[in-house]
N, C-alpha and C positions, 0 to 999 in steps of 0.2 A: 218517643225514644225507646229503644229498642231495652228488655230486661239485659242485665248480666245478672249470667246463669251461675256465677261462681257464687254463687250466694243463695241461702235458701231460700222460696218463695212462696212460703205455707206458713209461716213465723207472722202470727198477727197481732201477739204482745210485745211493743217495746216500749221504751224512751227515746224520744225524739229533740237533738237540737239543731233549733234552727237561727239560721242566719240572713237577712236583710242588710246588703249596702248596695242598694239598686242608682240612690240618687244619693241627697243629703240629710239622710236617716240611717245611723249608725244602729241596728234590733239585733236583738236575741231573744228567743223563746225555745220554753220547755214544753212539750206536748210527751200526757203518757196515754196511751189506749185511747187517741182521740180527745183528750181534755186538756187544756191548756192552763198550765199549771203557773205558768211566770212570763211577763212579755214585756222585756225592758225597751227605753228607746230611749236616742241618744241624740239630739236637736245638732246643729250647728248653726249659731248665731250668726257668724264669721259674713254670710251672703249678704246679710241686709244692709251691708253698708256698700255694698255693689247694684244693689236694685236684682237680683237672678244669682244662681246658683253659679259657683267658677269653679271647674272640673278640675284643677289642680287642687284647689285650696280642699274640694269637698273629700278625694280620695285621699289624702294626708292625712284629713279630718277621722275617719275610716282608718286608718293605722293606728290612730290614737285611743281610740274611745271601745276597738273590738274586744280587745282583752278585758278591759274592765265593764262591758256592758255583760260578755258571757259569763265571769265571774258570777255578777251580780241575780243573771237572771237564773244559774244554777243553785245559789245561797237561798232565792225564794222560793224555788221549790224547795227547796229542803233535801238537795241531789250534790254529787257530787260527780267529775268528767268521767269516770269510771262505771259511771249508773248507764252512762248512754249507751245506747244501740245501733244508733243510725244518726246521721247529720246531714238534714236539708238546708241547700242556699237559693239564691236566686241568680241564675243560672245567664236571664236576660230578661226583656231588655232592659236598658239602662244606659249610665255613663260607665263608658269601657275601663275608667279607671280604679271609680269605684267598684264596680261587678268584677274585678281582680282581686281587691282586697280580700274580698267576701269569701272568694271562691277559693281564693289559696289558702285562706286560712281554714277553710273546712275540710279541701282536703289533704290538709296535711294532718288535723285531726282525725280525719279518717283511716290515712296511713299509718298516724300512729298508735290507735286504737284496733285495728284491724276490722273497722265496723262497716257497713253498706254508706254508700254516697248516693244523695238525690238530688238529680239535680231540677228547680221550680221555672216554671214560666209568671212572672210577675205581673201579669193582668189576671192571669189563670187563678194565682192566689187571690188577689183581689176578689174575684167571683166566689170562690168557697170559701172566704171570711162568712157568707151568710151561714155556714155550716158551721161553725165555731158554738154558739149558742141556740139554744131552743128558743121558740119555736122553727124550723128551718124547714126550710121547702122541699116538697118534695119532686123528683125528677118525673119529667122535663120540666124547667124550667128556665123562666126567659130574665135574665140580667142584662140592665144598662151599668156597663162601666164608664166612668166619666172622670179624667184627670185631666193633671199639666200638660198631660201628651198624647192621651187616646181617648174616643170617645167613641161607643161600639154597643152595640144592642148582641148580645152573645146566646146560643142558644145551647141551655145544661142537659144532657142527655146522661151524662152519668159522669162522677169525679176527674174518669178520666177521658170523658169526652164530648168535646165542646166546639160549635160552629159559631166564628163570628157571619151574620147576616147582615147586618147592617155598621156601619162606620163613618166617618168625619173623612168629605176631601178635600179638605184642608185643614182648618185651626181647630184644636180639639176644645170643649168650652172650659177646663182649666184655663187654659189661652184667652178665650178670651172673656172670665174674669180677670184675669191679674194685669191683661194689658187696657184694660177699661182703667180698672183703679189707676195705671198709670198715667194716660190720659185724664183722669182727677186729680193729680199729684197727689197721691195717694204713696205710702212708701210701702218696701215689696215686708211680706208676701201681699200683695192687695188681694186676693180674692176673699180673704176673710172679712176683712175691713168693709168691703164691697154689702156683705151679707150682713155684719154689725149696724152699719148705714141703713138699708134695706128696711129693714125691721123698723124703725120709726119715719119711711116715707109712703109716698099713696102708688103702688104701682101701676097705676093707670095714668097717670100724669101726663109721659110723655110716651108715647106710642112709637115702638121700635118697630122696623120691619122683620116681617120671618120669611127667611129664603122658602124659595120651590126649587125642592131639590126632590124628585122623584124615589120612589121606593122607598128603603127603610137608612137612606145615609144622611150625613149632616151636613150640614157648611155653616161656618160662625166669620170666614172674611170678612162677606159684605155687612156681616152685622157690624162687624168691629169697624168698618169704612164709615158706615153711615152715623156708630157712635160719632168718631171723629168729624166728621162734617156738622153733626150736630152739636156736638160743643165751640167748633170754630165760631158757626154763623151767629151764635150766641153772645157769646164771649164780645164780639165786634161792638154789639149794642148794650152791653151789660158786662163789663169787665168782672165783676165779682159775681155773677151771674152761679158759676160753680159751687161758690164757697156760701151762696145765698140757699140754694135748692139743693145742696149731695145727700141727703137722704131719698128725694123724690126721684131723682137722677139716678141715686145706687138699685132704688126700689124697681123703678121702669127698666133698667139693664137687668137685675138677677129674674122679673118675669119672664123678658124676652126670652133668655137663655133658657129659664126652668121650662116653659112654654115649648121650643123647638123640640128638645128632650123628650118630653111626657108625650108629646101629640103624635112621635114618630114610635114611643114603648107603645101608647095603645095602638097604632097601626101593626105592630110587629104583633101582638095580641092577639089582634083581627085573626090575621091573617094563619097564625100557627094554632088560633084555639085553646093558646095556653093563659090559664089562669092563674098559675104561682108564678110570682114577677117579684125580681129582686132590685137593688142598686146595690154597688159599688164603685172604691176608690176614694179618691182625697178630697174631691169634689162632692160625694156625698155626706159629705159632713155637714155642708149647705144645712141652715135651717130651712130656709124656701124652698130650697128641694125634698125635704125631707117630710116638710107637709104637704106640700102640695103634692106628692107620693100618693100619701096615705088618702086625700082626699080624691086624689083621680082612682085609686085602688077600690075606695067604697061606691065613689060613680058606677065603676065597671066590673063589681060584684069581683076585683079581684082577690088571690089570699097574696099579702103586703108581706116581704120582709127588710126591713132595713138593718145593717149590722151596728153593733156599739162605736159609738165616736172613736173609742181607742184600736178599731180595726178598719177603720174607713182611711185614713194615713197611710203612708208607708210602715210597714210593722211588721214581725218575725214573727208573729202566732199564721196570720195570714200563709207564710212560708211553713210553716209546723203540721198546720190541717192539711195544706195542701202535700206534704211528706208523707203526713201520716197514711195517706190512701194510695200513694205513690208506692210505700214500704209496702201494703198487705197484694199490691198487684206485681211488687217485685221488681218496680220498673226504676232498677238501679243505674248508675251514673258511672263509666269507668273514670281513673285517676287521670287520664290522659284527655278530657273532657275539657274545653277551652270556653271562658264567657264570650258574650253575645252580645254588640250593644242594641242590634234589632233582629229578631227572631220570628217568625212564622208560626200561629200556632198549631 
């Protein structure tokens, strides 16, 4: 995104608010000089009794809860709308109705503050969430992003510039944990459940297959095909067969998944020579993931970062850092700037 010039581009102290309504996470965060000073976030229950997210119900949700989330997250810093400087949102992708919310409401803050607008790429944040806290890697560096909708081995050359190399052609593995849980009757969100289960089964039990899918991409289909033909054939001979074994069952799906993941960040590795390797996204919250990180990281001499539980979600700090470097290169947002619900990075 090109800078606008009407705005200074040498100014590298401000206040930063930021805004997150990408999906059904209502955020605001404060960031000053890079510090993240307040990071509110706003759940909506409303989906679970639909099994998935419903894009009316979630942008409504998002009318309701913005005023009182930014409030909130300006009263913890100890700020007031008039301390701000600048106001990042997430720009795309997302749900188009939510990434409206979001976007109108910043800038008309913008407009009526007379402040710079930025506008964020929402995987892009997700990656420098590892920048939020020390210790943090240094550039280049190789992140796996892994959610509900993308899952991409990205390559960090500097804040504001970034190569995905590798990606999912098809289901990304948010996908397919939560449509496995579902397949256990499991109620939504199931990926966590999936990972609570996990943790007291043996994941060697049942042996999943892992696609061959060349280079540094993914594929989680036929994973998620073959869950289901394995819980059918099952189920035939053993009608409670599910409710007898879901720990060992949740354990053998979060390996396979964790497995595809790690085997394809160390080939990316390999291959670029880089040894500061990050994760992000909502899927790194994974506790399976998150060790078996750290233990593939010490196998292969790498330096490990993983970011705090409260920035691996959807979350407005993640949009604040990533503002914040957005502000000091100038690379401002005009008012006429429309959201996105998929975007190119």
């Amino acid at each position: 995104m090109c800078p606008d010039l009407s705005y200074p581009v040498l100014i590298l102290s401000t206040t930063i608010l930021a805004i997150e309504s990408s999906c059904d996470e209502t955020s605001a965060a404060i960031c000053t000089d890079g510090k993240i000073l307040s990071n509110i976030i706003a759940s909506q229950k409303i989906h679970e009794q639909y099994g998935g997210v419903v894009p009316e119900l979630a942008s409504r949700a998002h009318i309701q809860h913005i005023v009182p989330v930014v409030d909130q997250a300006l009263s913890n810093a100890g700020l007031t709308l008039s301390s701000v400087g600048a106001i990042a949102f997430t720009h795309s992708p997302g749900l188009i109705g939510s990434l409206l919310v979001g976007s109108q409401f910043a800038k008309s803050i913008a407009l009526a503050l007379d402040i710079p607008l930025i506008a964020v790429h929402h995987m892009q944040a997700h990656v420098l969430a590892n920048l939020i806290d020390d210790p943090k890697p240094e550039f280049p560096f190789l992140c796996l992003t892994v959610s509900g909708g993308h899952t991409q081995i990205v390559l960090c050359e500097s804040p504001m510039k970034m190569q995905v190399i590798g990606e999912t052609i098809d289901d990304a593995a948010g996908e397919a944990f939560d449509k496995s849980a579902k397949l256990l009757g499991l109620p939504y969100p199931g990926g966590p459940l999936v990972d609570k289960y996990a943790r007291l089964g043996n994941p060697e039990k049942y042996p999943f297959p892992e696609p061959r899918v060349p280079g540094l991409d993914f594929s989680f289909s036929g994973l998620k095909t073959s869950i289901l033909y394995f819980l059918q054939e099952h189920a035939k001979n053993q009608p409670q067969f599910i409710e007898h074994n879901l720990p060992d069952i949740c354990a053998s799906i979060q390996h396979r998944i964790v497995s595809i993941l790690l085997n394809k960040l160390i080939k990316a590795s390999i291959r670029t020579g880089i040894r500061d390797v990050c994760i992000a996204g909502g899927v790194s919250a994974n506790s399976g993931l998150r060790q078996a990180m750290l233990e593939t990281g010490k196998n292969h001499h790498w330096n490990t970062f993983i970011p705090a539980f409260e920035y691996c979600t959807d979350n407005a700090a993640m949009v604040a850092i990533s503002g914040y470097y957005k502000f000091q290169a100038g690379a401002f947002a005009p008012l006429s700037i429309s959201a996105s619900a998929r975007a190119e990075w």
